[in-house]
TORPA-4810 file (N, C-alpha, C, O; in nm, 3 decimals):
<nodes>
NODE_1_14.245_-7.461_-8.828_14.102_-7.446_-8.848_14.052_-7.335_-8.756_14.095_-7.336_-8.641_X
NODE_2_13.967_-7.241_-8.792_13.915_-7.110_-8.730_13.814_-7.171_-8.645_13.730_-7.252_-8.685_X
NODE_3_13.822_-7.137_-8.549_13.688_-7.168_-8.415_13.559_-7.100_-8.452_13.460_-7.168_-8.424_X
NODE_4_13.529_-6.964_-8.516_13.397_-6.944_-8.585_13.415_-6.934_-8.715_13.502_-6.984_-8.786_X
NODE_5_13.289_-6.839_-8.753_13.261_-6.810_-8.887_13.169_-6.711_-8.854_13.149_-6.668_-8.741_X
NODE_6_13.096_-6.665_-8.992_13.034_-6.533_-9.019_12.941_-6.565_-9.051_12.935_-6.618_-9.162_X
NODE_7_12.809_-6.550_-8.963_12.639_-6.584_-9.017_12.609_-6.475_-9.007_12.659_-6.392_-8.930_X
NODE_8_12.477_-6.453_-9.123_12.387_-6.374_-9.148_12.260_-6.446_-9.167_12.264_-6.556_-9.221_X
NODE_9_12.143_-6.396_-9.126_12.045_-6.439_-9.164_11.938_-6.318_-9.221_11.887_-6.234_-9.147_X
NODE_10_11.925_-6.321_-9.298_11.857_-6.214_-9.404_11.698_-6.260_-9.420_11.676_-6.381_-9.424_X
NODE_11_11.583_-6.163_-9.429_11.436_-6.227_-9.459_11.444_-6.058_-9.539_11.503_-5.952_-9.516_X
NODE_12_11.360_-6.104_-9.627_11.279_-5.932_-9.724_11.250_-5.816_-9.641_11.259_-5.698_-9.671_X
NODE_13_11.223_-5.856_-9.559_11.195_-5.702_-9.430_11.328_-5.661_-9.349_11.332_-5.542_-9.317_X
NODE_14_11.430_-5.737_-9.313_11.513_-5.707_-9.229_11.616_-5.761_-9.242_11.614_-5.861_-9.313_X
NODE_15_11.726_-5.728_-9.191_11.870_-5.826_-9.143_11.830_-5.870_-8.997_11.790_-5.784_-8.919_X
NODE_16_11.840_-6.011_-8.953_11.820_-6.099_-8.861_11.927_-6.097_-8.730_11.922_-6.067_-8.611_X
NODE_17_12.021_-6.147_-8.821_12.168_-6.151_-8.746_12.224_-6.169_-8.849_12.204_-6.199_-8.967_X
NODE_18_12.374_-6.123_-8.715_12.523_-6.123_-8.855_12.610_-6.109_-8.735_12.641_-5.998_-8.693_X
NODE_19_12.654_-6.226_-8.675_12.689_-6.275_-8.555_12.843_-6.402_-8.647_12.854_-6.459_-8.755_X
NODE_20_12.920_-6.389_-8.532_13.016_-6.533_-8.550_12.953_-6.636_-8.436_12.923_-6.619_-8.318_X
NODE_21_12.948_-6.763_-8.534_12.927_-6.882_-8.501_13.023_-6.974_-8.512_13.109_-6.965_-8.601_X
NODE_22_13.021_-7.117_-8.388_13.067_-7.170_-8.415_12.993_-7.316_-8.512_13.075_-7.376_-8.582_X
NODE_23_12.859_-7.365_-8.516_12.798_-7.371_-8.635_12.669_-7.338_-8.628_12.621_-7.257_-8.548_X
NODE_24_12.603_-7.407_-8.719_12.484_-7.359_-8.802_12.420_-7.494_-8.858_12.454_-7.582_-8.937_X
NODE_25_12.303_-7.463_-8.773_12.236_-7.635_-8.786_12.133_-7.589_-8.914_12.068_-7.488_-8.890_X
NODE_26_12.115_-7.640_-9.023_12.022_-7.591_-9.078_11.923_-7.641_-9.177_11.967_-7.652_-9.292_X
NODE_27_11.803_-7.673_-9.158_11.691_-7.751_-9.206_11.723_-7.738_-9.363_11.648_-7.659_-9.420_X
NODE_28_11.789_-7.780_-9.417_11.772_-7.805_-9.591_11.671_-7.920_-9.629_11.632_-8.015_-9.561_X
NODE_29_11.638_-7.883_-9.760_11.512_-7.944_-9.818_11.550_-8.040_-9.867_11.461_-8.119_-9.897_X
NODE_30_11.709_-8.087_-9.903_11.750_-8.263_-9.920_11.805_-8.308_-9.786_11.870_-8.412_-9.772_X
NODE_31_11.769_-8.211_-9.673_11.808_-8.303_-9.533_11.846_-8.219_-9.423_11.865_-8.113_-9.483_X
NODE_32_11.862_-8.205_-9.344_11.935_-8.133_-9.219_12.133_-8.118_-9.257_12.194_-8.211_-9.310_X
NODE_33_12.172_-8.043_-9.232_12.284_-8.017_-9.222_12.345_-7.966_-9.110_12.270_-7.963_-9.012_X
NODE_34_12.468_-7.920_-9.091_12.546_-7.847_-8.995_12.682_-7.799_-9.060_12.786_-7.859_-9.088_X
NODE_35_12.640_-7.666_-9.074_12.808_-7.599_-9.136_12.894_-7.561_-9.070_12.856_-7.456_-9.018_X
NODE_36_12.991_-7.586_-9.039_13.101_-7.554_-8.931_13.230_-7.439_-9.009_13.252_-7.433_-9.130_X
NODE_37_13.299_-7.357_-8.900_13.441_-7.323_-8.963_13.527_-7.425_-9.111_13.554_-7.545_-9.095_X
NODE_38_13.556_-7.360_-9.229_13.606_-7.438_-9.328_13.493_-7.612_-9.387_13.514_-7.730_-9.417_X
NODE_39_13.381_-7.520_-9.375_13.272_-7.628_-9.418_13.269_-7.628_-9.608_13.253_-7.522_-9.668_X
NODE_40_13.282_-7.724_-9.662_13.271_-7.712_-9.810_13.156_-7.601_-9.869_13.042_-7.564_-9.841_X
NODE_41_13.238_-7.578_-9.947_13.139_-7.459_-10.028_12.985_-7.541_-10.072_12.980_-7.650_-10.129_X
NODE_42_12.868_-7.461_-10.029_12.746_-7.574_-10.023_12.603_-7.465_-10.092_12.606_-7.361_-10.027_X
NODE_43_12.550_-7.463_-10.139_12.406_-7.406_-10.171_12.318_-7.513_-10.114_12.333_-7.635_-10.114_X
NODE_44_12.201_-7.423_-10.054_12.070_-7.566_-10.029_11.966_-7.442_-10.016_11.977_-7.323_-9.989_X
NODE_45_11.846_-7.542_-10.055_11.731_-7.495_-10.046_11.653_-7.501_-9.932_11.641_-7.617_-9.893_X
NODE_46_11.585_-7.404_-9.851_11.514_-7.462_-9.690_11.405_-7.523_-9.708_11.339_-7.499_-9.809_X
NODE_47_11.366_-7.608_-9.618_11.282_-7.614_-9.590_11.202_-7.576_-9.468_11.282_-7.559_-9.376_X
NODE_48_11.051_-7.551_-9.419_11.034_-7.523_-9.298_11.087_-7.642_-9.204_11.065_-7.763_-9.204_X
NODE_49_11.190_-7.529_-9.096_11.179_-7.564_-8.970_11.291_-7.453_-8.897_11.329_-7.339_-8.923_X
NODE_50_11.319_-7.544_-8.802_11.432_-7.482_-8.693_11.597_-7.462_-8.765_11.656_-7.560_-8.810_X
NODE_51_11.636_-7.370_-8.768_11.800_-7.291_-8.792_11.834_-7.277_-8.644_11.776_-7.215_-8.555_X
NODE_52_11.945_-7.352_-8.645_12.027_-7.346_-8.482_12.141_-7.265_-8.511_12.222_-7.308_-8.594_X
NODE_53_12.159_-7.160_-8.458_12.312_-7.072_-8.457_12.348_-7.135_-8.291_12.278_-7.152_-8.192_X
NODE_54_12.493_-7.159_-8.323_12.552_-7.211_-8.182_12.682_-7.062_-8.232_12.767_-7.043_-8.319_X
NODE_55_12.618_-6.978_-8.095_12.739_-6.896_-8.128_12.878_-6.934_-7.961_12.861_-7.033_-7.889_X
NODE_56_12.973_-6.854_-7.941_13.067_-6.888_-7.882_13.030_-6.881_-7.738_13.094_-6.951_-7.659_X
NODE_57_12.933_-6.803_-7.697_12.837_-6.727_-7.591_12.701_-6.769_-7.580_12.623_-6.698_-7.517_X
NODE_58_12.651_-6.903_-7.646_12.563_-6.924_-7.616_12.445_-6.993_-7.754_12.489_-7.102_-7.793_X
NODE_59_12.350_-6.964_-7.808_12.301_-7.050_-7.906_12.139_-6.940_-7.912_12.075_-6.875_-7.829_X
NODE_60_12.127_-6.966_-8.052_12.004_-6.898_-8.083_11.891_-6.998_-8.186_11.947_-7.085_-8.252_X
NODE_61_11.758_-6.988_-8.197_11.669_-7.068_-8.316_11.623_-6.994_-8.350_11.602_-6.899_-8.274_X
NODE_62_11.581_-6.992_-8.481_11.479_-6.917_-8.586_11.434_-7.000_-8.671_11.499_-7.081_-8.739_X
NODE_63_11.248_-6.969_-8.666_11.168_-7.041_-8.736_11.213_-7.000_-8.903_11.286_-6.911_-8.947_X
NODE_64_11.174_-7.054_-8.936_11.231_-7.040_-9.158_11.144_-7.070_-9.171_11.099_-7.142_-9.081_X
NODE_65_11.073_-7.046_-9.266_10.944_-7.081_-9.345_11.031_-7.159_-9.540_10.989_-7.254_-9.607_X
NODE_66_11.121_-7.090_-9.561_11.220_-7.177_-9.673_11.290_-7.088_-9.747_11.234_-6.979_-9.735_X
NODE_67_11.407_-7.079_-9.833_11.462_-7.003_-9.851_11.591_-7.052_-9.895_11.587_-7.173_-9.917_X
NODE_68_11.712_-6.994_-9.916_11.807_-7.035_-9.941_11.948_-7.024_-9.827_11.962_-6.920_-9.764_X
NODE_69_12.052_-7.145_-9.809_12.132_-7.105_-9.787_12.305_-7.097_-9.825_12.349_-7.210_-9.804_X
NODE_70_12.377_-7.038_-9.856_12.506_-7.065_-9.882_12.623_-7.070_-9.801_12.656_-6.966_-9.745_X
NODE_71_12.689_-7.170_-9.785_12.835_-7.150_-9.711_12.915_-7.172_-9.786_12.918_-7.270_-9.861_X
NODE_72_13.016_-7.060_-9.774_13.128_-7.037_-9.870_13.252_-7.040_-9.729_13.246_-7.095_-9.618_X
NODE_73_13.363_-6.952_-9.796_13.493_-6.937_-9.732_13.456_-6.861_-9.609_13.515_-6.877_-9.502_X
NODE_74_13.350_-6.773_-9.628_13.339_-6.651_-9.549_13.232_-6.675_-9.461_13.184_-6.572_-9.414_X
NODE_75_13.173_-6.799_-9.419_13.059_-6.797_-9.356_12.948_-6.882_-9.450_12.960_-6.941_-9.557_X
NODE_76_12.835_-6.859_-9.360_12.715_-6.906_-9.396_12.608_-6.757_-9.382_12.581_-6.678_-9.291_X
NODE_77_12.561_-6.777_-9.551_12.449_-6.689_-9.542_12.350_-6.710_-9.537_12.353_-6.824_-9.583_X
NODE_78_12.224_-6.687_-9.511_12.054_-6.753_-9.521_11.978_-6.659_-9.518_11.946_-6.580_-9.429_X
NODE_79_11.940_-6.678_-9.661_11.836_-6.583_-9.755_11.694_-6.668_-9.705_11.660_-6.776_-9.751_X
NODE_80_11.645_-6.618_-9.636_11.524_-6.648_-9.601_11.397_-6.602_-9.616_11.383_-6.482_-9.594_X
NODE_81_11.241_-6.701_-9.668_11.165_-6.651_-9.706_11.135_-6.523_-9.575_11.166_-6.405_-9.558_X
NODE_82_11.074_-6.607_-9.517_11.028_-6.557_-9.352_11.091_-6.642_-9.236_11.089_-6.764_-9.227_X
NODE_83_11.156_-6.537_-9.134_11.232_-6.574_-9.073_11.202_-6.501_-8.926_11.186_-6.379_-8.921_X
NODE_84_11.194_-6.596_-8.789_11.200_-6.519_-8.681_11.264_-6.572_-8.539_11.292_-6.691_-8.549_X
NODE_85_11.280_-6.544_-8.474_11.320_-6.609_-8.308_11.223_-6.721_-8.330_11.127_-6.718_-8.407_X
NODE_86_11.256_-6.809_-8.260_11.126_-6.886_-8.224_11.045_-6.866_-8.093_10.930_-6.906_-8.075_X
NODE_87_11.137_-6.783_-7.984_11.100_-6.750_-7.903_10.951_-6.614_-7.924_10.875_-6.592_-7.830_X
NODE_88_10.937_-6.549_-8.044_10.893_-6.478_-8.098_10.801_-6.518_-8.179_10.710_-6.441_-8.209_X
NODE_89_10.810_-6.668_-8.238_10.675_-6.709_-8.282_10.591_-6.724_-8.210_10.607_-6.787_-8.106_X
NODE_90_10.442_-6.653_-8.256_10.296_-6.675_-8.165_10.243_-6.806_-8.242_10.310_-6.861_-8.328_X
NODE_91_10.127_-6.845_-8.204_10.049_-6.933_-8.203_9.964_-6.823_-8.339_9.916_-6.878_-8.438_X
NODE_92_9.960_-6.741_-8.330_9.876_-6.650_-8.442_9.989_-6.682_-8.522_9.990_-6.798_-8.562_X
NODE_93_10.062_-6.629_-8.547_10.168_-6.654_-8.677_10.202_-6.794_-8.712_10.219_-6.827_-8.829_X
NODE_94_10.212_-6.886_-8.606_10.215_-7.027_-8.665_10.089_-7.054_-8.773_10.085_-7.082_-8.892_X
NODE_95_9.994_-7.033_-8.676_9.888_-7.057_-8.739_9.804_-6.976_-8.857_9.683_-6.986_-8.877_X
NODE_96_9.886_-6.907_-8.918_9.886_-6.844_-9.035_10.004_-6.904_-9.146_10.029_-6.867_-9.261_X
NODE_97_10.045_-6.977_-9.091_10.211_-7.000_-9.179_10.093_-7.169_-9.209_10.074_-7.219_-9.320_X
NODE_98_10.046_-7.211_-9.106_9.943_-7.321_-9.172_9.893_-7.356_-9.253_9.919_-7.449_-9.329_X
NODE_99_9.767_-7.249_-9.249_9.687_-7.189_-9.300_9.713_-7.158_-9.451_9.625_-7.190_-9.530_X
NODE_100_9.823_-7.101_-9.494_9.854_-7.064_-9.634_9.927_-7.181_-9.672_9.939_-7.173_-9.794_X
NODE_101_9.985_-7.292_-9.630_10.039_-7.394_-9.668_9.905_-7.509_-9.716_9.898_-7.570_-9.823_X
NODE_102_9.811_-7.514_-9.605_9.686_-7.579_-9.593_9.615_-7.521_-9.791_9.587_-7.594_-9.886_X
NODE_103_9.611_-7.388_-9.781_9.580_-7.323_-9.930_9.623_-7.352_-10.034_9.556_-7.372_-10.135_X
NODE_104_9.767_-7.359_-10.023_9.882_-7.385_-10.141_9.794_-7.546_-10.199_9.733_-7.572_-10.302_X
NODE_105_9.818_-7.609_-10.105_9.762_-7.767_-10.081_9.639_-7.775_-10.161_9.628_-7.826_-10.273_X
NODE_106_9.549_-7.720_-10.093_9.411_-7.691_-10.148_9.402_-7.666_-10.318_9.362_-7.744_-10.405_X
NODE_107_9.449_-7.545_-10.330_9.477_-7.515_-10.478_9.592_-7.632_-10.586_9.590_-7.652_-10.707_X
NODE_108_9.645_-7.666_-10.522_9.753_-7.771_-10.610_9.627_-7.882_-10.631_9.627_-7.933_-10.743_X
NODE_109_9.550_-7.916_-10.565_9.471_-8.036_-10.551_9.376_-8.001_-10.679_9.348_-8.080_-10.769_X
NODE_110_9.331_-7.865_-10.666_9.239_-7.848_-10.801_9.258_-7.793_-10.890_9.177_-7.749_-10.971_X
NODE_111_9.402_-7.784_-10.889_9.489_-7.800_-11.025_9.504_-7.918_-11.100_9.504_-7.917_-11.223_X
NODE_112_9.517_-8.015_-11.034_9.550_-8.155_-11.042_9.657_-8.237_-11.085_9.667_-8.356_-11.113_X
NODE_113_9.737_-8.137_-11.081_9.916_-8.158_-11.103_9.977_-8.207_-10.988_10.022_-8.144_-10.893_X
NODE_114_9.968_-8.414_-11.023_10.022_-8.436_-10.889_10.149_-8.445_-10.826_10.182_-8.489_-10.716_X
NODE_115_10.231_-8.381_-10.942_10.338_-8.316_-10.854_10.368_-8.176_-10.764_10.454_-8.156_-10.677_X
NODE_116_10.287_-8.108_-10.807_10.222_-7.977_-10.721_10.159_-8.017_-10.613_10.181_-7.963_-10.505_X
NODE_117_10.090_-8.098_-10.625_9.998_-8.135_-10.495_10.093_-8.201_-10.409_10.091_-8.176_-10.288_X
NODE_118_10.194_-8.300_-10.469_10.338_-8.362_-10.361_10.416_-8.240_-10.299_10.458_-8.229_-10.184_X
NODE_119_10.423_-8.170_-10.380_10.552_-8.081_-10.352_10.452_-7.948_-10.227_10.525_-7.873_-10.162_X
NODE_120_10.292_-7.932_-10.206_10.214_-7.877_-10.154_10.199_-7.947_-10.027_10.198_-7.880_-9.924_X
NODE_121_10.187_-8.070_-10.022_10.159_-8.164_-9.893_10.282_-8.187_-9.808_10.291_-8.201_-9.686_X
NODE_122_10.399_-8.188_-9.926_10.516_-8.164_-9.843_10.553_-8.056_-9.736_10.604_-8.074_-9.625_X
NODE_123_10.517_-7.948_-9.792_10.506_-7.808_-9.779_10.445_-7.787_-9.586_10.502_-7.727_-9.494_X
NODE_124_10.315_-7.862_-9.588_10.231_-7.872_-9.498_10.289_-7.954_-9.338_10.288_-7.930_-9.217_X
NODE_125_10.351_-8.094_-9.460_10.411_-8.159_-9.334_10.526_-8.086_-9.249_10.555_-8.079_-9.130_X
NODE_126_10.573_-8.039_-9.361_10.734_-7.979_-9.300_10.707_-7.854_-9.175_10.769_-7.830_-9.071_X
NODE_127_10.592_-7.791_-9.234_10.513_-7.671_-9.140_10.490_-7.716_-9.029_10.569_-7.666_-8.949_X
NODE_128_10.391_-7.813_-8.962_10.291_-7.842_-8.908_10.458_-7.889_-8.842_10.497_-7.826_-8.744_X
NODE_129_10.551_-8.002_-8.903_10.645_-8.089_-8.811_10.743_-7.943_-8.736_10.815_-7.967_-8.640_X
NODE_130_10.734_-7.823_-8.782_10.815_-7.755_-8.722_10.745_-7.728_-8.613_10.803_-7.756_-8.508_X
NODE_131_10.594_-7.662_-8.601_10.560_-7.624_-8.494_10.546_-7.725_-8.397_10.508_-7.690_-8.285_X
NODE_132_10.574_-7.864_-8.421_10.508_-7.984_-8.328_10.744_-7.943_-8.273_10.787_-7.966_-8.160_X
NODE_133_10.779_-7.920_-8.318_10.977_-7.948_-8.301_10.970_-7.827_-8.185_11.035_-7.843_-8.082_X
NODE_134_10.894_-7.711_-8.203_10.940_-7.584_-8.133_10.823_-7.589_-8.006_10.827_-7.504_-7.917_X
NODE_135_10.719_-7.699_-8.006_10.594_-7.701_-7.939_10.548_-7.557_-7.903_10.554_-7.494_-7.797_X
NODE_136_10.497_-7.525_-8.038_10.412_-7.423_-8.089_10.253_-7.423_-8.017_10.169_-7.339_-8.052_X
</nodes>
């Protein structure tokens, strides 16, 4: 069994990292996971919160707002909506990542599709529970 693997973390504006890890803690939207060296081939969907890279030298977090991730043979990739240090999240950017979740919410409500409005409130909790995880 190989002691790392190959992460990337990708958002629409930038490449994040692309570092070897030894794993990868990572908020999926049917649950928390952790992908290790020779982890089953896996797709998941994010949800907001904390991505833990434990690399060999030390350990890194990045806030996710949601996104996708895959681990294959070669690593773990994570296609991410919006993605940053957490050390790098402000209190302005939390509180904009709120704010448009708080909206989503808002608008699902006077749509009145109450599965939009579940899948919107979810949205909110998962937000709000990340910044209360990183004490934002």
């Amino acid at each position: 069994m190989a002691d790392t693997m190959q992460f990337d973390l990708v958002s629409p504006e930038r490449r994040l990292a692309s570092v070897q890890a030894r794993e990868v803690r990572i908020p999926g939207a049917e649950g928390d996971m952790t992908a290790m060296p020779d982890h089953a081939p896996t797709i998941t969907t994010l949800r907001p919160g904390v991505l833990r890279v434990v690399r060999p030298d030390g350990e890194d977090t990045y806030a996710v707002t949601g996104g996708f991730a895959e681990i294959g043979a070669e690593g773990v990739t994570v296609l991410a909506e919006r993605a940053m240090l957490t050390k790098d999240l402000t209190r302005e950017v939390y509180d904009s990542y709120v704010a448009e979740a708080r909206a989503a919410l808002d608008k699902a409500r006077e749509g009145g599709d109450g599965n939009l409005v579940d899948e919107a409130a979810k949205l909110l909790a998962d937000m709000v529970a990340m910044g209360d995880h990183i004490a934002i």
